[in-house]
N, C-alpha and C positions, 0 to 999 in steps of 0.2 A: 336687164340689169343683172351682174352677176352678182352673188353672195358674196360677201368678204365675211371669212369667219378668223381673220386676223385676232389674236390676245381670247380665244376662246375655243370651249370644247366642252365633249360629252362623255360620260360613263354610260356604259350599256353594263345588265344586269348577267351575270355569267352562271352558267348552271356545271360547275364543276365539282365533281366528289371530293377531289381532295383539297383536306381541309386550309392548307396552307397558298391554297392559290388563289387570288385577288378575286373579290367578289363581283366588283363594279370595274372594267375598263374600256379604255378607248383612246380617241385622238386628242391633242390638245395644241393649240397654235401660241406662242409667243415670239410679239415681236415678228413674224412672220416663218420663224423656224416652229418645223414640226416636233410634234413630241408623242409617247403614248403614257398614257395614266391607267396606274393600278390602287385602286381602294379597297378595304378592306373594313369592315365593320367592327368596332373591339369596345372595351367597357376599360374604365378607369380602375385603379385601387379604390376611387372613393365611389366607385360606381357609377358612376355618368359614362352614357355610349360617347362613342366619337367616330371618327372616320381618317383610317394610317394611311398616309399619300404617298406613294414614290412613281418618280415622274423617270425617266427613261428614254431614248432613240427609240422612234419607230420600228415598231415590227416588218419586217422585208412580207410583203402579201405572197405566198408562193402563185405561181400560175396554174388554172387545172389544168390538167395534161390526161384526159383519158387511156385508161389502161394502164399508168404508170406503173401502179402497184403491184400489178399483175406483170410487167416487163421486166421490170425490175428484178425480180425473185423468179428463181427457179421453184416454184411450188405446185407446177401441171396447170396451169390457167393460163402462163404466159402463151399468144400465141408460137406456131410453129412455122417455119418454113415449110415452102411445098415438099422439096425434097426428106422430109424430116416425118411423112407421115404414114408411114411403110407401106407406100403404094398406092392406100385409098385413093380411088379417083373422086371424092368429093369433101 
C-alpha cells in the first residue's frame, strides 16, 4: 500500500546562521499540488510566541554531480587534460 501524503506536510528543524532564514522547513501537499513551507519562530507585542508561515513552489532539488565544484572554477583542483600536464607521464 502506497503512502498518500495528500492535504499534508512536515517542517524539519534548520540549523542556519543567519538570522533571517526560516527555522523550520519543508514539503507541504494541497489538494495534491506541491508546496514548500518556511516557519519561523517570533513573539507578539503582547508577548505570546507564535509561528510566521509562508508557503511557496518547491525548491528545484539540484542533482549531485561529483567534481562539479572543482569543474566549474578554474581554482587548480579542476581536473586537467592529458595533454595539459607538461609531460608527466603519470
Amino acid at each position: 500500500m502506497q503512502y498518500d501524503n495528500t492535504n499534508s506536510g512536515a517542517a524539519f528543524k534548520k540549523d542556519n546562521p543567519n538570522p533571517k532564514a526560516p527555522q523550520y522547513s519543508g514539503p507541504l501537499n494541497v489538494e495534491g499540488k506541491d508546496f514548500e513551507i518556511s516557519l519561523w519562530e517570533k513573539t507578539s507585542k503582547a508577548g505570546k510566541p507564535f509561528l510566521s508561515i509562508k508557503v511557496g513552489p518547491p525548491r528545484e532539488k539540484k542533482a549531485y554531480t561529483p567534481n562539479a565544484h572543482n569543474q566549474s572554477k578554474s581554482n587548480g583542483y579542476a581536473p586537467q587534460a592529458e595533454d595539459d600536464v607538461d609531460g608527466i607521464p603519470f
